[in-house]
Biotite code that builds the C-alpha atoms (Angstrom):
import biotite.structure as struc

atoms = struc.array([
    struc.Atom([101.917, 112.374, 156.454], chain_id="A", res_id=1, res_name="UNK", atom_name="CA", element="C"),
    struc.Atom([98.515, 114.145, 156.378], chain_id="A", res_id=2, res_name="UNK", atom_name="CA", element="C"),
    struc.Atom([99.669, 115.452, 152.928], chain_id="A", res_id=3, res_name="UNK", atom_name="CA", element="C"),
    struc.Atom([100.777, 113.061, 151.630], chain_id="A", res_id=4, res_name="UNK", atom_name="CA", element="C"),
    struc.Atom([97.743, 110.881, 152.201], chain_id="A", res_id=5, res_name="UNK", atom_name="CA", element="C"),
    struc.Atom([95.938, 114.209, 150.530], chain_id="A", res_id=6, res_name="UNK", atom_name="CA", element="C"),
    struc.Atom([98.353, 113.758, 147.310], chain_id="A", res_id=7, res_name="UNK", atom_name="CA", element="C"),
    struc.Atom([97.360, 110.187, 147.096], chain_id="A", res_id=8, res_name="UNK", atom_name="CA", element="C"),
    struc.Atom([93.763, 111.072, 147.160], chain_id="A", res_id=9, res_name="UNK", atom_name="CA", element="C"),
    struc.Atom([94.238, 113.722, 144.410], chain_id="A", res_id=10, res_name="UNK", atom_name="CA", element="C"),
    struc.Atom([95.974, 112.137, 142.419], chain_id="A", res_id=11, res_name="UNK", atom_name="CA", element="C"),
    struc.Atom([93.476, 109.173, 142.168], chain_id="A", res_id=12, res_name="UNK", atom_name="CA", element="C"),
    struc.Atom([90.559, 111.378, 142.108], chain_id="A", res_id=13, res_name="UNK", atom_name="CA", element="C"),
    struc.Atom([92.583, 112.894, 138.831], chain_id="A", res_id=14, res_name="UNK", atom_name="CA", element="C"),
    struc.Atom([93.078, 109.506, 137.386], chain_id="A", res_id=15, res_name="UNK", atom_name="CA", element="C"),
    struc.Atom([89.578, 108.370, 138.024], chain_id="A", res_id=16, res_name="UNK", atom_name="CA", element="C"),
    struc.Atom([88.223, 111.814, 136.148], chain_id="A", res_id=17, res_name="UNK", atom_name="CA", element="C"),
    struc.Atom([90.614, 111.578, 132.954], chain_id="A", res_id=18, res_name="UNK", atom_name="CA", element="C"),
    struc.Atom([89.418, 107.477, 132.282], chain_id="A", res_id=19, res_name="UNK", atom_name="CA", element="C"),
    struc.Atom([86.230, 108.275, 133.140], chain_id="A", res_id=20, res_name="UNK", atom_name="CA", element="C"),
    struc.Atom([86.331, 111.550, 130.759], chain_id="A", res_id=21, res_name="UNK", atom_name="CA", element="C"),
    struc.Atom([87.882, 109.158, 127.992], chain_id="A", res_id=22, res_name="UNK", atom_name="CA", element="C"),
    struc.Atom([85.245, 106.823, 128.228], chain_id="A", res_id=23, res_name="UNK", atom_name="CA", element="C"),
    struc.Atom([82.667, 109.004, 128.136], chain_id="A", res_id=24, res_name="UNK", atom_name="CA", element="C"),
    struc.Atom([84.312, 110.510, 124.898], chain_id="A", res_id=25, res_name="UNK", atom_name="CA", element="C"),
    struc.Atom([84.453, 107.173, 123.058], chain_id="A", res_id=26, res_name="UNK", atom_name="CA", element="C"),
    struc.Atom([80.883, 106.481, 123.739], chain_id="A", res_id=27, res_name="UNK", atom_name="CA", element="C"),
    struc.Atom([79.257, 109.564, 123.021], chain_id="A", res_id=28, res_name="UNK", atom_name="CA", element="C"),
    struc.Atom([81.427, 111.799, 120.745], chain_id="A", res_id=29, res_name="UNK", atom_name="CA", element="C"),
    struc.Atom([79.890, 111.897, 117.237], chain_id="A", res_id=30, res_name="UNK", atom_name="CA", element="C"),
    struc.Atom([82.093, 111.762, 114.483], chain_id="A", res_id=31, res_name="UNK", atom_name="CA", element="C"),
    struc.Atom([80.265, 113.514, 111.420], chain_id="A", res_id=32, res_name="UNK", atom_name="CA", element="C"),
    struc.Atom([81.715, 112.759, 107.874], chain_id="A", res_id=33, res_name="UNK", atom_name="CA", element="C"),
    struc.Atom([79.667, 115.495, 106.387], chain_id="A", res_id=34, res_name="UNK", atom_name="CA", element="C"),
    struc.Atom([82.019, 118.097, 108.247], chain_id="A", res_id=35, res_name="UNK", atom_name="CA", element="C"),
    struc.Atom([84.934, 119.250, 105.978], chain_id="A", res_id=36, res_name="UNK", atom_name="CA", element="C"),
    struc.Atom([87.320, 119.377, 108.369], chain_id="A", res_id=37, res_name="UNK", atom_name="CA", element="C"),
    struc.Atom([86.055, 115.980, 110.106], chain_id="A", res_id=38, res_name="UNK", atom_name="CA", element="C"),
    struc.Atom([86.815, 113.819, 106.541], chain_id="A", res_id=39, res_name="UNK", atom_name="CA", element="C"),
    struc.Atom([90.286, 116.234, 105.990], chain_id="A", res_id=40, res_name="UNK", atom_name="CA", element="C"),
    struc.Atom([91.145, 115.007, 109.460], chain_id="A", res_id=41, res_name="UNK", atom_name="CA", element="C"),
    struc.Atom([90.622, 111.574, 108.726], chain_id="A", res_id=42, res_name="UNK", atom_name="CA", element="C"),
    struc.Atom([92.500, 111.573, 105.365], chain_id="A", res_id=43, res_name="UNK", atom_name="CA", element="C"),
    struc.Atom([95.274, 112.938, 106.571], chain_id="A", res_id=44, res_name="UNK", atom_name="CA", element="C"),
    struc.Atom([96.051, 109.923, 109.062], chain_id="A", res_id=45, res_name="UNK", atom_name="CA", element="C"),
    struc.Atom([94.700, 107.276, 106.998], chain_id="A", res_id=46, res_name="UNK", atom_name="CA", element="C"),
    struc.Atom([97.425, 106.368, 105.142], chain_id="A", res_id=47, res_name="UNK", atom_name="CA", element="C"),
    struc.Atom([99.981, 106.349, 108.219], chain_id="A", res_id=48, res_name="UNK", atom_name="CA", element="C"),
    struc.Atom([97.759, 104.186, 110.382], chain_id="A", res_id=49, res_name="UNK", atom_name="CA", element="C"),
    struc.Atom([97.018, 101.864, 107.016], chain_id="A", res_id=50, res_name="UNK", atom_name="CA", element="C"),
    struc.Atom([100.535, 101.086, 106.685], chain_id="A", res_id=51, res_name="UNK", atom_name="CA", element="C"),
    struc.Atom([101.246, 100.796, 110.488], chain_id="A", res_id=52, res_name="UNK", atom_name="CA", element="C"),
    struc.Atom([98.507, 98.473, 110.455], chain_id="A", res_id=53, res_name="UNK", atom_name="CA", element="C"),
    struc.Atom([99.592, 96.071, 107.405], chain_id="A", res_id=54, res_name="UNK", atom_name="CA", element="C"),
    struc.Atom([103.515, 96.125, 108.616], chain_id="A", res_id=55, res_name="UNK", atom_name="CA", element="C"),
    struc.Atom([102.134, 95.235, 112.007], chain_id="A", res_id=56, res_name="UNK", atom_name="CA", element="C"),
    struc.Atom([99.822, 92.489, 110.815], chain_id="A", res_id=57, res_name="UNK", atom_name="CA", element="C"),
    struc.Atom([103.118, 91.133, 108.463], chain_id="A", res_id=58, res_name="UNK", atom_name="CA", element="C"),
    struc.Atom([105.354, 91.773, 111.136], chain_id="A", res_id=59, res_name="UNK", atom_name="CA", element="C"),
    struc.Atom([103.138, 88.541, 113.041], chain_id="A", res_id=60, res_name="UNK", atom_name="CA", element="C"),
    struc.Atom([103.164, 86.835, 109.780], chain_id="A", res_id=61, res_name="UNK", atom_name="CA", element="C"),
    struc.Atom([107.167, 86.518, 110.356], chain_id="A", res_id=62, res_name="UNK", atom_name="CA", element="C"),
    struc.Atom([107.174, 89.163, 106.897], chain_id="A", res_id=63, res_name="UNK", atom_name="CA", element="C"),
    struc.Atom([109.047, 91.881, 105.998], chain_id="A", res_id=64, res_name="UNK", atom_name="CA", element="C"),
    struc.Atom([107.739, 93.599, 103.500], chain_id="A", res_id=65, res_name="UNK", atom_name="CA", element="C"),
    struc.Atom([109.763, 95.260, 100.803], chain_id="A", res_id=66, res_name="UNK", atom_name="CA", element="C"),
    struc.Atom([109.870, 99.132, 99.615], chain_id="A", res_id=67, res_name="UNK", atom_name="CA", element="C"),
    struc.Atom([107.675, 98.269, 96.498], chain_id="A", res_id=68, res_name="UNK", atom_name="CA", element="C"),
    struc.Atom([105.106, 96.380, 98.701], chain_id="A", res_id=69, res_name="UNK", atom_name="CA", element="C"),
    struc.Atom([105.134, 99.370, 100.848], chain_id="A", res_id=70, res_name="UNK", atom_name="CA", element="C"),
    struc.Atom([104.318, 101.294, 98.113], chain_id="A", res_id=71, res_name="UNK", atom_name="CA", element="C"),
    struc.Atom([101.536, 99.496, 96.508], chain_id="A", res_id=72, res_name="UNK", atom_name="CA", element="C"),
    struc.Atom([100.350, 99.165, 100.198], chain_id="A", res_id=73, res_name="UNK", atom_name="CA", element="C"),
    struc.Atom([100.348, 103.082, 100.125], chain_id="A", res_id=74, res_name="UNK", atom_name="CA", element="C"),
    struc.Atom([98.689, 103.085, 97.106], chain_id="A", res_id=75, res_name="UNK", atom_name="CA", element="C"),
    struc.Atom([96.002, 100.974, 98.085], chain_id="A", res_id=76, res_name="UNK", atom_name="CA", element="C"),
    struc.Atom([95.391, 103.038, 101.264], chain_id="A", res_id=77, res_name="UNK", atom_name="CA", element="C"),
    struc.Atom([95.097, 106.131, 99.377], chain_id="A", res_id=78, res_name="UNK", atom_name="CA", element="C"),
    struc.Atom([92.582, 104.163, 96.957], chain_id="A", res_id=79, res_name="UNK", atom_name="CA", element="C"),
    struc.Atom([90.149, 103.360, 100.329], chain_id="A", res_id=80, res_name="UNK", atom_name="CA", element="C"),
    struc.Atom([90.673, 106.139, 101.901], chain_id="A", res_id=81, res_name="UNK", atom_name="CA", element="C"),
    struc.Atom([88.618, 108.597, 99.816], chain_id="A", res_id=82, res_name="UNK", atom_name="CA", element="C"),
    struc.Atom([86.061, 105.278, 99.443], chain_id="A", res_id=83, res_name="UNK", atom_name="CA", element="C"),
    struc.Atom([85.568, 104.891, 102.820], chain_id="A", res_id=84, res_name="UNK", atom_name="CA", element="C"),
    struc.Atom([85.741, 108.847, 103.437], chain_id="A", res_id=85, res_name="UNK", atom_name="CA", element="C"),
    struc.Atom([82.630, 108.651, 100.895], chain_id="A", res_id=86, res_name="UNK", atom_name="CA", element="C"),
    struc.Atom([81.003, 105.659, 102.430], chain_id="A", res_id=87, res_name="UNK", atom_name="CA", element="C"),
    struc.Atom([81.062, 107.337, 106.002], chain_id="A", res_id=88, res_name="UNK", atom_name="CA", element="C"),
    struc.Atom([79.726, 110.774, 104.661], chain_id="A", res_id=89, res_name="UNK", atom_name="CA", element="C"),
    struc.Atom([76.263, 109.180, 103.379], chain_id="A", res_id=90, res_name="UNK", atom_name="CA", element="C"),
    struc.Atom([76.023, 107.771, 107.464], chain_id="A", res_id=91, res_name="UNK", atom_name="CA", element="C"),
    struc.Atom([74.872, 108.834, 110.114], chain_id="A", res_id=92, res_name="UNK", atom_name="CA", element="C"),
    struc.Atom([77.505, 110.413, 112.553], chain_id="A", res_id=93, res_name="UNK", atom_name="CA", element="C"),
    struc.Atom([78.959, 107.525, 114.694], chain_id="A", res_id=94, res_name="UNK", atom_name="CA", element="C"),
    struc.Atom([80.153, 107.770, 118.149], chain_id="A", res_id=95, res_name="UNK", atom_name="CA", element="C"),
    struc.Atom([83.786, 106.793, 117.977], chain_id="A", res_id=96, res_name="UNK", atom_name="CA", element="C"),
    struc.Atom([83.128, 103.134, 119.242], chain_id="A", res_id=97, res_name="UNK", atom_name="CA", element="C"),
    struc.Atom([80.931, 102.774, 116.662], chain_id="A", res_id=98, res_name="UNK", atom_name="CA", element="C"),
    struc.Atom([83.015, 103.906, 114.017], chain_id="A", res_id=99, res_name="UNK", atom_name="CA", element="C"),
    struc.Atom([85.975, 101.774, 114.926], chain_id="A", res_id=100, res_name="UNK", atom_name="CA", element="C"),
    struc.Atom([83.662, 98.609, 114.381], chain_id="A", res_id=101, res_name="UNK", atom_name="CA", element="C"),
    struc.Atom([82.143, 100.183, 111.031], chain_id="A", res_id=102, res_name="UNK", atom_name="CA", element="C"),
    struc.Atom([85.996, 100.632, 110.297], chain_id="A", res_id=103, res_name="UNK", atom_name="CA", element="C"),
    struc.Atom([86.559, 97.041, 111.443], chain_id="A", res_id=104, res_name="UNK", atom_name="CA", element="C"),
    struc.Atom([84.034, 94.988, 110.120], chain_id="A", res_id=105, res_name="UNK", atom_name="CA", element="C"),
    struc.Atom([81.585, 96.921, 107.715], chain_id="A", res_id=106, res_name="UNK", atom_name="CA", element="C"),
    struc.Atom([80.555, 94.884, 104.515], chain_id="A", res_id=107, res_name="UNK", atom_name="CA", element="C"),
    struc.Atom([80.993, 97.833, 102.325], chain_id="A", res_id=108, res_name="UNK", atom_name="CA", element="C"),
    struc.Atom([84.140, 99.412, 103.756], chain_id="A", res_id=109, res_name="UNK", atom_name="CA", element="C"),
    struc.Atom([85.513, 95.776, 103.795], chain_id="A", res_id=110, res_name="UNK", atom_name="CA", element="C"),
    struc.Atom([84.505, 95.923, 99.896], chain_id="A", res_id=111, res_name="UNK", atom_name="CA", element="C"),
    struc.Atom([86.303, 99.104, 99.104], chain_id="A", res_id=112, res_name="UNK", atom_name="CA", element="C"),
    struc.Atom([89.483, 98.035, 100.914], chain_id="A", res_id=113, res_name="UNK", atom_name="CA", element="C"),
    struc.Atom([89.327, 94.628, 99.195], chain_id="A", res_id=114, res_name="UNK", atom_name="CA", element="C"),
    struc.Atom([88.838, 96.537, 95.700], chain_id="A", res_id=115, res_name="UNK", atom_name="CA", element="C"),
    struc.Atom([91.829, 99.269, 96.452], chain_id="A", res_id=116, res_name="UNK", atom_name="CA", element="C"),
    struc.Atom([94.041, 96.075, 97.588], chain_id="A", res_id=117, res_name="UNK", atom_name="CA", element="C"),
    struc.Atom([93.261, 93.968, 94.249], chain_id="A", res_id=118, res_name="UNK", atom_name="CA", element="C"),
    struc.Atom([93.823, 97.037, 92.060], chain_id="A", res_id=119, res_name="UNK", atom_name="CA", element="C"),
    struc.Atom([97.294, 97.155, 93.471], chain_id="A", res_id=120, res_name="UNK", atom_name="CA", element="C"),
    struc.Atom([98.201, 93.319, 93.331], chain_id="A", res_id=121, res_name="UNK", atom_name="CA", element="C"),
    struc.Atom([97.963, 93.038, 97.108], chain_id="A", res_id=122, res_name="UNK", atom_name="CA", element="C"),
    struc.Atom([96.616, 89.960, 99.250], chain_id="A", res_id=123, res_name="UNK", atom_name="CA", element="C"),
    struc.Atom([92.968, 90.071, 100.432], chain_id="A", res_id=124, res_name="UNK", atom_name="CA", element="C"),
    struc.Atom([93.985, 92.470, 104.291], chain_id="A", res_id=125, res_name="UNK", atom_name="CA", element="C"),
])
């Protein structure tokens, strides 16, 4: 019984150090534009999240979207991405909280996605 009480105490001492650890990296890990490999990083899973994110968002909007609008969605991604990959390089790094609410509600990076998505005939995301 003794170890097994010694398990349980492990084990939540290991949980409590890897959310504690995450936090930690979310609010203080800087995310620097300027570095080559940080931007390559970035543009290689923009386009998958961008399209997760707009079949999600039609997928509540009772939508299915069609090959071509998946395209032009695809399109338009590719169109902010490097936009947005410029925007963020003339910042300051941003912690990784900080950069999912530039990402999220940013007047500029909210004007190059609404650019990239008229370009390609798609609604206003």
């Amino acid at each position: 019984m003794k170890y097994v009480v010694w398990g349980i105490a492990a084990l939540v001492v290991i949980v409590a150090v890897i959310i504690g650890g995450g936090y930690v990296w979310i609010t203080h890990h800087e995310v620097d534009f300027k570095d080559a490999q940080t931007a390559a990083n970035f543009k290689e899973s923009f386009n998958t999240n961008c399209l997760a994110i707009f079949q999600k968002r039609a997928g509540k909007n009772g939508a299915t979207p069609s090959q071509d609008d998946l395209d032009k969605v695809d399109q338009a991604c590719s169109c902010a991405r490097d936009g947005i990959v410029e925007a963020l390089a003339r910042r300051e790094p941003l912690t990784v909280v900080e950069l999912t609410s530039v990402m999220q509600g940013d007047p500029e990076i909210k004007g190059i996605t609404n650019a990239c998505a008229a370009q390609f005939g798609i609604a206003t995301p």
